[in-house]
C-alpha positions as MATLAB code, in Angstrom:
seq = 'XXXXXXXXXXXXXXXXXXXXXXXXXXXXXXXXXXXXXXXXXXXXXXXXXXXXXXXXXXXXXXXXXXXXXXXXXXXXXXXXXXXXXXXXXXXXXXXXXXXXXXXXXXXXXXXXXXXXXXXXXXXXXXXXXXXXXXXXXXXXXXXXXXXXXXXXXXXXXXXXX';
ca = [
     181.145  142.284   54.681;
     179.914  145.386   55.846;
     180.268  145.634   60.118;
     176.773  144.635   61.471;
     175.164  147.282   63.824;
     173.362  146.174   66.875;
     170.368  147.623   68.212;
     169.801  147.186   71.669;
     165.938  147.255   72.198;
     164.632  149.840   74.362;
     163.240  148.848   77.326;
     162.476  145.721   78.611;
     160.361  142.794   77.265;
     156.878  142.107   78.710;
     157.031  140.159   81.184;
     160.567  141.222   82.414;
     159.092  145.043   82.604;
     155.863  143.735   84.809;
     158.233  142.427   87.768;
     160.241  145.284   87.032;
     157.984  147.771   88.070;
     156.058  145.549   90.770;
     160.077  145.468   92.703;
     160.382  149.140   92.113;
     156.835  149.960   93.204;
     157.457  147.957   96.339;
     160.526  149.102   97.081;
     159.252  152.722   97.311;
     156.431  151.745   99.187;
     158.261  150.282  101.737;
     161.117  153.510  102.074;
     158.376  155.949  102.596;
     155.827  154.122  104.470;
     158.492  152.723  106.718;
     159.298  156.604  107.275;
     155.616  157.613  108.490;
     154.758  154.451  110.161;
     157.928  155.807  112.600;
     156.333  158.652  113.523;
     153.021  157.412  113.718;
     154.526  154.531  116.281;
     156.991  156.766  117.884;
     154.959  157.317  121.345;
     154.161  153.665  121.546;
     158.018  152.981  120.850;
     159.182  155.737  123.651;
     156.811  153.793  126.322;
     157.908  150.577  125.588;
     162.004  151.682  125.474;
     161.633  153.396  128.425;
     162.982  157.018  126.595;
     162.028  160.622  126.449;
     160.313  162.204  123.686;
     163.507  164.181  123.610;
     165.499  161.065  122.722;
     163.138  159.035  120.697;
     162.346  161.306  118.308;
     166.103  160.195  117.108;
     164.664  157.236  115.738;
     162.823  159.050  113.213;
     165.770  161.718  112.898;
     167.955  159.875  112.112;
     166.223  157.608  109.343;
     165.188  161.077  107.586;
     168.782  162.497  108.198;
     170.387  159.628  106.571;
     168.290  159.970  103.488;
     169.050  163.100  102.919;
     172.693  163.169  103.571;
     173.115  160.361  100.954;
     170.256  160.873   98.623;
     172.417  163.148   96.162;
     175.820  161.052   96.109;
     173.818  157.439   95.783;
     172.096  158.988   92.700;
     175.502  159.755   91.452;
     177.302  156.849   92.100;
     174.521  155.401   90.552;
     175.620  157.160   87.611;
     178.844  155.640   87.592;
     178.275  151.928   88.888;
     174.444  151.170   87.703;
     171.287  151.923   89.098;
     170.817  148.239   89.642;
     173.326  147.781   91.903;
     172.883  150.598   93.902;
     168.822  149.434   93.969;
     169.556  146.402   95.432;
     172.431  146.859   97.472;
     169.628  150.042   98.954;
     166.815  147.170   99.090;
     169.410  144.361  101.114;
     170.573  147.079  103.393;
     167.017  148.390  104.182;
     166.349  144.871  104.826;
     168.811  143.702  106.941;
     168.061  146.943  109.031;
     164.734  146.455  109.284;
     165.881  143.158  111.046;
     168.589  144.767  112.866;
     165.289  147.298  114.075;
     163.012  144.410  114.903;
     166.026  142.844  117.258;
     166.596  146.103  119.175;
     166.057  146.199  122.593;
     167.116  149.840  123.596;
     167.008  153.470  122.271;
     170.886  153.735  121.064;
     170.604  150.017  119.125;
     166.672  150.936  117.434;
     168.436  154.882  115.854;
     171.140  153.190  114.877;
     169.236  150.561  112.793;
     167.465  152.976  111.450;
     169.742  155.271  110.391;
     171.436  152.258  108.503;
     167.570  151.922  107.313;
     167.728  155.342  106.123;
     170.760  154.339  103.824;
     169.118  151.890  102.180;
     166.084  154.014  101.844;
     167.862  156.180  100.117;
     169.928  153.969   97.730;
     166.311  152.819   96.668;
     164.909  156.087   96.342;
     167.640  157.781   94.497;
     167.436  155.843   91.323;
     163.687  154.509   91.122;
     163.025  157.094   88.578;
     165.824  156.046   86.347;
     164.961  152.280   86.398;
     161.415  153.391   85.635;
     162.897  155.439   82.470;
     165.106  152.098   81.422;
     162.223  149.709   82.121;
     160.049  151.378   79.652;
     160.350  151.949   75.831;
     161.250  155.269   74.690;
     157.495  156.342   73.869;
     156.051  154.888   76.994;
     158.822  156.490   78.914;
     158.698  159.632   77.071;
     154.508  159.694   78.084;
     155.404  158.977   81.788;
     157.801  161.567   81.583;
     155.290  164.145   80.786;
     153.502  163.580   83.523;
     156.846  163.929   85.963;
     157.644  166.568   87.546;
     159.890  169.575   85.517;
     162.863  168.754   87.490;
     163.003  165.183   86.237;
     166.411  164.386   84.578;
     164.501  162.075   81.829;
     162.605  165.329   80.790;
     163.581  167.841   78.235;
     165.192  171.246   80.113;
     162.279  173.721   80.015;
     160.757  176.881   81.845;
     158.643  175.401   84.524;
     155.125  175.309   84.330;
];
């Protein structure tokens, strides 16, 4: 008896890869839009907290600081622990801060929520490209990646275009 070799299938099935890439999708929509509605509601926020433009533009500071502080070493850790696990431990963070944000009642309590926002924003946004790559077969993957930017890591290593 010859050793039987298992292929694991590429991708995930049908219906698995649909809610796959809805979560993903809405995950990213909520890290970035969270980001601009911020600055969009930051003169409204100011009034109502009683704080300087000086101090309240912290709030969105701080979410955009934390994201890129820990972009880099979440997309690494990634590497080592899963990209699942740093996806949703990004997406229960970023939701418990949002609550923590929605509970604040002064300036010091509303940047620190969201720079713990920011930390889940960015375990979310530093691995939605792989779980895209790992949700897809290799020749729907290897499309998508076409259309990705040159820096992408699922892309061959080429001269920019």
């Amino acid at each position: 008896m010859s050793p039987s070799i298992i292929e694991h299938a590429d991708g995930l099935p049908q219906p698995q890869r649909n809610w796959a890439i809805v979560t993903i999708a809405l995950g990213l929509v909520m890290a970035v839009m969270d980001g601009a509605i911020a600055n969009v509601a930051l003169p409204t926020i100011a009034r109502n907290l009683d704080a300087s433009p000086a101090f309240s533009i912290w709030i969105v500071n701080g979410y955009q600081l934390a994201i890129t502080i820990s972009l880099l070493p979440l997309a690494s850790l990634s590497e080592i622990i899963g990209y699942r696990r740093v996806y949703l431990a990004g997406l229960v963070l970023f939701t418990l801060a949002s609550l923590f944000c929605a509970l604040s009642h002064t300036l010091l309590l509303l940047t620190v929520a969201r720079i713990l926002q920011g930390f889940g924003a960015a375990g979310i946004l530093s691995v939605n490209a792989a779980l895209v790559r790992f949700t897809f077969p290799a020749p729907c993957s290897a499309a998508a990646s076409a259309s990705m930017p040159w820096w992408s890591p699922s892309r061959p290593r080429s001269a920019p275009r």
